[in-house]
C-alpha positions in Angstrom: -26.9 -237.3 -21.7 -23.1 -236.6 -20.5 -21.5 -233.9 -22.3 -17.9 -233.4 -21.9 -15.9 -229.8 -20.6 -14.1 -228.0 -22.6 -10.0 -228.9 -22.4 -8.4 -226.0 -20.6 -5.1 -224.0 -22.4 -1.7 -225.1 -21.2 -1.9 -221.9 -19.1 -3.3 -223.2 -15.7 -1.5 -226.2 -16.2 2.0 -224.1 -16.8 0.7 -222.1 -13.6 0.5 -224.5 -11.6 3.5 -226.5 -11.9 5.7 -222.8 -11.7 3.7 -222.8 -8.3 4.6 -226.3 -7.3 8.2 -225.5 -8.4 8.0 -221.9 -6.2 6.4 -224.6 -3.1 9.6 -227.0 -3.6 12.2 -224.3 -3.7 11.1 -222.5 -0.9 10.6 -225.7 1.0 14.2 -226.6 0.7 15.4 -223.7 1.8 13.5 -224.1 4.9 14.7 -227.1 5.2 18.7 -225.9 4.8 18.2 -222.6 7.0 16.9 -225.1 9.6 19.5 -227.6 9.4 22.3 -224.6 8.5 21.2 -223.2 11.8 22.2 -226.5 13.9 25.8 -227.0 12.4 28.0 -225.2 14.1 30.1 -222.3 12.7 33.6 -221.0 13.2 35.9 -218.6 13.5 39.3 -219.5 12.6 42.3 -217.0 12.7 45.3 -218.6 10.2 47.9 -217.9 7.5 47.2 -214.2 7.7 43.3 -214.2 7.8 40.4 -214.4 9.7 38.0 -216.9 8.5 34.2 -216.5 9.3 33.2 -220.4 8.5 29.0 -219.5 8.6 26.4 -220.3 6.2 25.9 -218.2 3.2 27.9 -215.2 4.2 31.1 -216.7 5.6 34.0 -215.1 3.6 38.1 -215.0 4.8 39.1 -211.5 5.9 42.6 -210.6 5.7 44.3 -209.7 9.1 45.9 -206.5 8.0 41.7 -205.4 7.1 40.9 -205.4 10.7 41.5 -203.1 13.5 42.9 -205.3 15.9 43.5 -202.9 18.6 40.0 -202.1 18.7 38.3 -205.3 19.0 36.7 -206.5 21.7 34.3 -208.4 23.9 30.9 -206.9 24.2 27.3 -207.5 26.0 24.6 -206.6 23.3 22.2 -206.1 26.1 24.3 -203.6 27.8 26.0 -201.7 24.5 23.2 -200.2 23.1 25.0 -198.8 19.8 26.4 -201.9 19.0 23.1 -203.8 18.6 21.7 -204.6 15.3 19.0 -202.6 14.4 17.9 -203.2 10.7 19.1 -206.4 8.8 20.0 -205.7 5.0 20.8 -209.0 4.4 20.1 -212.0 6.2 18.3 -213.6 8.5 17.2 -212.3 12.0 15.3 -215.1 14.3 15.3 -215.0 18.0 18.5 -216.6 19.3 19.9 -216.4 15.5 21.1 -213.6 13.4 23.3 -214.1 10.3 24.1 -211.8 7.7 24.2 -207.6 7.3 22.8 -205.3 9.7 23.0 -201.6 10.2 23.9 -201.3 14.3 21.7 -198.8 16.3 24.8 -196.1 15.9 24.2 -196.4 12.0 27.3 -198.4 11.1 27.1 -201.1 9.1 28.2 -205.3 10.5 28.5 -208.5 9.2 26.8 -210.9 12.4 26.7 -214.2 13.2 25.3 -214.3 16.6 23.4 -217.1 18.4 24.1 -215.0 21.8 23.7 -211.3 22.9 26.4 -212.1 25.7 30.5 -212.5 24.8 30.2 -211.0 21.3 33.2 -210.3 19.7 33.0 -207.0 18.1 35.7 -206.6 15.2 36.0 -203.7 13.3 37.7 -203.2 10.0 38.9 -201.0 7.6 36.6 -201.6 5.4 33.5 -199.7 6.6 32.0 -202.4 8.6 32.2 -204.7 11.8 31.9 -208.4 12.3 29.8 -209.3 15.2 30.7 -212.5 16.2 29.3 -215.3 19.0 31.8 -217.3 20.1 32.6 -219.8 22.6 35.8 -218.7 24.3 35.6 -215.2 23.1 38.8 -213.8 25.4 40.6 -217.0 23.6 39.4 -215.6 20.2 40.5 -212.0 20.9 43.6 -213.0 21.9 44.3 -215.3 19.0 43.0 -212.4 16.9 45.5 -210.0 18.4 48.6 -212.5 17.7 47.6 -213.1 14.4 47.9 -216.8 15.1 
């Protein structure tokens, strides 16, 4: 004799497809951190601003919002205040931090750093500091500094 089992609710079915929905969405957010990761970001210093071109917290800063004269170049490994110590907001993998930080002297930074060495430090007058890695760093400052 074969008896048939009782048809479950719509519950486990509704379950399990918000699972497989959770599975996808976190899946392709892997797969953009990853690929976010490999394009490469910029800084850009034009028509009045500073641009921060990096995934998910890039934003344009307006020159007269920094502190010019006090930016500089910095080695992470050797300033000890200025390296990040909790992240806020963002994402902190080795060789890759991006997004809000509190720095070990308890101020508060916007990073994008793929390097601890020739980190352009940038403070503003908005409470924060940008934290930047970039390429030709002493090109950057200077370009920062001239406003052009």
């Amino acid at each position: 004799m074969n008896f048939e089992l009782t048809p479950a609710s719509s519950v486990p079915t509704l379950i399990l497809a918000v699972f497989s929905l959770l599975l996808l969405a976190i899946t392709a957010v892997s797969i953009w951190t990853t690929w976010s990761m490999t394009t490469r970001g910029a800084l850009r210093v034009a028509d009045g601003n500073l641009e921060v071109r990096v995934p998910v917290f890039g934003r344009t800063i307006p020159l007269a919002s920094l502190d010019r004269e006090h930016a500089r170049i910095v080695a992470l490994d050797a300033t000890s205040d200025l390296r990040p110590r909790w992240r806020t907001n963002g994402l902190g993998l080795p060789g890759y931090q991006i997004g809000w930080y509190r720095l070990r002297d308890g101020s508060k930074a916007l990073l994008a750093l793929t390097s601890r060495e020739h980190v352009l430090y940038i403070p503003t007058h908005d409470g924060y500091a940008l934290l930047v890695s970039v390429e030709r760093p002493e090109e950057a400052l200077q370009a920062l500094r001239a406003g052009a």
